[in-house]
C-alpha positions in Angstrom: 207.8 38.7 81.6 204.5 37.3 83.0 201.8 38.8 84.7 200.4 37.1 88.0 196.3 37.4 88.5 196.4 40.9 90.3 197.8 42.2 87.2 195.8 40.5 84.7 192.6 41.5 86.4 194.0 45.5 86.3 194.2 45.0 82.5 191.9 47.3 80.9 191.1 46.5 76.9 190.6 48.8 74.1 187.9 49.8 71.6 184.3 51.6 72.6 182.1 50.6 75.2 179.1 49.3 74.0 177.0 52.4 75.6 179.5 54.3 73.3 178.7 52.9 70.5 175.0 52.6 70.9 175.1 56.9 71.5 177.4 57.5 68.5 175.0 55.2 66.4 171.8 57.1 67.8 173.7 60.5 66.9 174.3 59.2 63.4 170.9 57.7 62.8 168.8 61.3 64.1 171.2 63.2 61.7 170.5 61.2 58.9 166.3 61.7 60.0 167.1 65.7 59.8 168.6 65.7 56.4 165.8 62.8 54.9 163.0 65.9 56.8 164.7 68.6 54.8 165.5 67.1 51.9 162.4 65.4 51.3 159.4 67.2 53.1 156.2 64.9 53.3 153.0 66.4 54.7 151.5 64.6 58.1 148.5 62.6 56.5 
């Protein structure tokens, strides 16, 4: 079966978008920040 140009352009893809990504890599990099801040307190200089 073949697909004509209508139906090709109605063809949505899979995986994250990249704004997706970018927020679940943000999330990820703050929770890491919070455990580094507890587990190793340093004084503001």
């Amino acid at each position: 079966m073949e697909m004509n140009q209508k139906e090709l352009m109605k063809v949505n893809g899979g995986g994250i978008s990249f704004g997706l990504g970018l927020l679940i890599s943000a999330g990820i990099v703050f929770l890491i920040g919070v455990v580094d801040g507890f587990v190793r307190p340093l004084k503001c200089n």
